[in-house]
Structures are given as C-alpha cells and as structure tokens.
C-alpha positions in Angstrom: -84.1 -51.0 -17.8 -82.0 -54.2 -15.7 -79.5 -54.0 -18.8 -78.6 -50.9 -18.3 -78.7 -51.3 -14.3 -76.5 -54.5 -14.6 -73.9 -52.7 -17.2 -73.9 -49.5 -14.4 -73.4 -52.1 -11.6 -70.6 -54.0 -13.6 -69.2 -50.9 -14.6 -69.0 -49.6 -10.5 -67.5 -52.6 -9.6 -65.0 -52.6 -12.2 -63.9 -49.3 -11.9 -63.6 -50.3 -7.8 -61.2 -52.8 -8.5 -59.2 -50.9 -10.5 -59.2 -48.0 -8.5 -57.8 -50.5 -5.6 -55.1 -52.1 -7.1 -53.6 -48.9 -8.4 -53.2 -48.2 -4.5 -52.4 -51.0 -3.4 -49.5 -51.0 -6.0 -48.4 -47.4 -5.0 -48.8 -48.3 -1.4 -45.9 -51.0 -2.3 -43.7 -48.8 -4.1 -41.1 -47.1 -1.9 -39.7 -43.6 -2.6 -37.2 -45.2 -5.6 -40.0 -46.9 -6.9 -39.0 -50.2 -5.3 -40.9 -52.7 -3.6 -41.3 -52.3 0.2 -40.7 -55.0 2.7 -40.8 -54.6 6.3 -38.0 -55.1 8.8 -36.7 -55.1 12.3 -39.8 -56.1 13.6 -42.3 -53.6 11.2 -40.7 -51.0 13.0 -38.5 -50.0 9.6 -39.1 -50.7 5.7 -36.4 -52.1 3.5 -36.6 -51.0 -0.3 -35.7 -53.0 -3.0 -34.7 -51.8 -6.7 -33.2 -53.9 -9.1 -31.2 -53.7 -12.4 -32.5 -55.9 -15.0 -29.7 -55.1 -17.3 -26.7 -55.4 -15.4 -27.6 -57.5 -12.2 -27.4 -54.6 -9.8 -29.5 -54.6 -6.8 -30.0 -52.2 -4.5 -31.8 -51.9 -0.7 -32.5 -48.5 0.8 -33.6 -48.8 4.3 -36.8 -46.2 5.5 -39.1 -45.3 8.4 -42.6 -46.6 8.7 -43.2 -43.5 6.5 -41.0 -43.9 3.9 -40.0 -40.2 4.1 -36.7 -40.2 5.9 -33.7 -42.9 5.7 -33.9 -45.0 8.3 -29.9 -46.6 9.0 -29.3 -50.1 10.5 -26.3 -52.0 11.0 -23.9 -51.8 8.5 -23.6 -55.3 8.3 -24.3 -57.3 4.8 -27.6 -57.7 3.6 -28.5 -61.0 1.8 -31.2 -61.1 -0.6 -31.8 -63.5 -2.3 -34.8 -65.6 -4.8 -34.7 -69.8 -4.3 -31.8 -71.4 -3.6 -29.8 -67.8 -5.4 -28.5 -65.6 -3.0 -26.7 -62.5 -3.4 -24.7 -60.3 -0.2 -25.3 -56.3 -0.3 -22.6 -54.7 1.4 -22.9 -51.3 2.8 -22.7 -48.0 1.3 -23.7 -45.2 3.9 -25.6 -41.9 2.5 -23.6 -38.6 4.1 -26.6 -38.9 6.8 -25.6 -42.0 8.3 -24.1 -42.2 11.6 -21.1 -44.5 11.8 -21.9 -48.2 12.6 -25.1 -47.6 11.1 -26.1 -47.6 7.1 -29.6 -47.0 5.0 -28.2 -48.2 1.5 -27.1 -51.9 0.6 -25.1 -52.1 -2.7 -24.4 -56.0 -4.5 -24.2 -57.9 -8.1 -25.5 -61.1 -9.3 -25.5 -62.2 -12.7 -29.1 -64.5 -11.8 -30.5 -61.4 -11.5 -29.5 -60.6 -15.0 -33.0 -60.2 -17.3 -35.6 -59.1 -14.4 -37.0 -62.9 -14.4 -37.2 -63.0 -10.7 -40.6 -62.5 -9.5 -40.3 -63.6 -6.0 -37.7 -63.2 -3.2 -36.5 -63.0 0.4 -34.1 -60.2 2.4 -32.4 -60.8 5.4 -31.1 -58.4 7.4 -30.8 -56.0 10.2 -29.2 -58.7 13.1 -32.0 -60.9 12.2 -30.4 -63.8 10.2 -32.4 -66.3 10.7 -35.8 -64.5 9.6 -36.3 -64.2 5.9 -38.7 -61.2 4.8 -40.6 -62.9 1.7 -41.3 -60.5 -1.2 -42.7 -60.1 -4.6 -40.4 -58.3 -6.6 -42.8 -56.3 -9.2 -42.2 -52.7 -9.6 -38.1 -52.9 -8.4 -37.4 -54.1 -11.5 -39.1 -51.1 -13.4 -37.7 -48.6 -10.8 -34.3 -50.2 -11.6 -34.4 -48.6 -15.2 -36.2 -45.5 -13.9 -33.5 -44.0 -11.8 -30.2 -44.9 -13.7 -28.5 -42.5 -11.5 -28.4 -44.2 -8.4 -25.9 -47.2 -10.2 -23.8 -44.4 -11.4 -23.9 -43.4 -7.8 -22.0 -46.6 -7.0 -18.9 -45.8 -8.8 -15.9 -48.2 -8.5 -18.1 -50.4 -6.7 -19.6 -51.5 -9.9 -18.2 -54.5 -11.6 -16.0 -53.9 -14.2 -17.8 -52.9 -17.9 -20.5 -51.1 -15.8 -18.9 -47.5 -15.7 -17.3 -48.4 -12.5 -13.4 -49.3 -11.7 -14.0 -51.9 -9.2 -15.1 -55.8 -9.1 -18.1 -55.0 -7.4 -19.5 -56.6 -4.2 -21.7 -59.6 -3.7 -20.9 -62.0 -6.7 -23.7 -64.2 -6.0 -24.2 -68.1 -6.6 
C-alpha cells in the first residue's frame, strides 16, 4: 500500500510542477509571444521578439494588461545582451499619438542564430536603468509571426525583403 501512496504522491507533485511552469511561462509571454519586461516604473510592459534568422528585433510596448498598446517616447530604445548593444528606433502603429510610439524596430548581426539567452532594455527617458531579461520564448515568437518583419518594409536591411539599410546596426 506506501508504494502505491508514494508513486500517487510523486505523481501529484510532479504534475504541480508542471502545471506551474506552463503558467509561469504564459504569464511571460506577451501578446506576440515575446518575453515581457516591465518599464517606466511597472507602470507599462515592454515586449521583446526576436528574429533568429535575420537579426531583427522588435519591442512592442503594453499596459499592465497586455491588452492595449501602451506608447512612450519615441525616442530609441537600446537593447542589448553583455557588452552587444543594439538601438531600436521608432516605428508608431496608426494608434499612436505624435511624440509618442508602442513599436521599436532595429538589426544586429550578434543577434544572428537566437544564442542570446539573457539581456537588458533601456528605455522610456530612463537611461540609466537597465531592465534585465531572459530572452526565452522571443526567439520562438520571432519565427511565429513572420508578418510583423514584413511589416517593416524598407526599414529592413537590404536582402531582407526590404529597400532600406535598416536601423540600429549594432556592435
């Protein structure tokens, strides 16, 4: 009878665990898929999605909520892993009021192979405060919505289906 109390017990807590980390993971996933990091004080969320294959990244800013965009100031946004860093210029959604942006557009060739596991985003005014974060499900979220790179037209660098040289070369 203990065997099969201890195999129920083990399985319980096994199935617990499980059942946690699958939440916590789609608690961290934004509504691209990316991972969440807040900003401005925990009064907005920033969401990163990355583009293992070409080096894109992308930031969408959000509401506590994550259900409506939640624009800043259009200034660059620098993420970055390490030493690397890469500037994310603005590129405004038809919602945003002028001065004021919820998407973040850049390129860096380090980002190239989805090897980063790690990294830090400053924004939002605040440049001296780094938001650390682990990049885990950007990177798949990156190859799940292939439309929102299209999306970036001739901002894309060149060989990318874009015209342009892209923004935010990175070192």
């Amino acid at each position: 009878m203990k065997p099969i109390v201890f195999a129920v017990l083990a399985m319980s807590i096994t199935i617990s665990l499980t059942s946690l980390a699958s939440c916590s993971q789609q608690a961290d996933a934004g509504p691209n898929g990316g991972d969440v990091v807040p900003i401005q004080n925990g009064s907005a969320k920033a969401e990163i999605v990355a583009n293992a294959d070409t080096g894109e990244v992308m930031v969408h800013t959000w509401d506590n909520d994550l259900k409506n965009h939640q624009p800043v100031d259009a200034g660059p946004i620098a993420v970055g892993s390490g030493e690397r860093t890469v500037e994310l210029m603005p590129h405004p959604v038809a919602s945003d009021p002028p001065g004021r942006c919820s998407r973040f557009y850049g390129h860096a060739e380090w980002l190239r192979g989805g090897k980063i596991d790690r990294g830090w985003l400053q924004c939002c005014g605040s440049r001296g405060t780094r938001h650390e974060f682990p990049l885990r499900s950007g990177w798949s979220a990156g190859r799940e919505h292939a439309g929102m790179w299209s999306e970036m037209g001739e901002h894309r660098p060149q060989g990318m289906g874009g015209m342009g040289h892209g923004h935010g070369g990175g070192k």
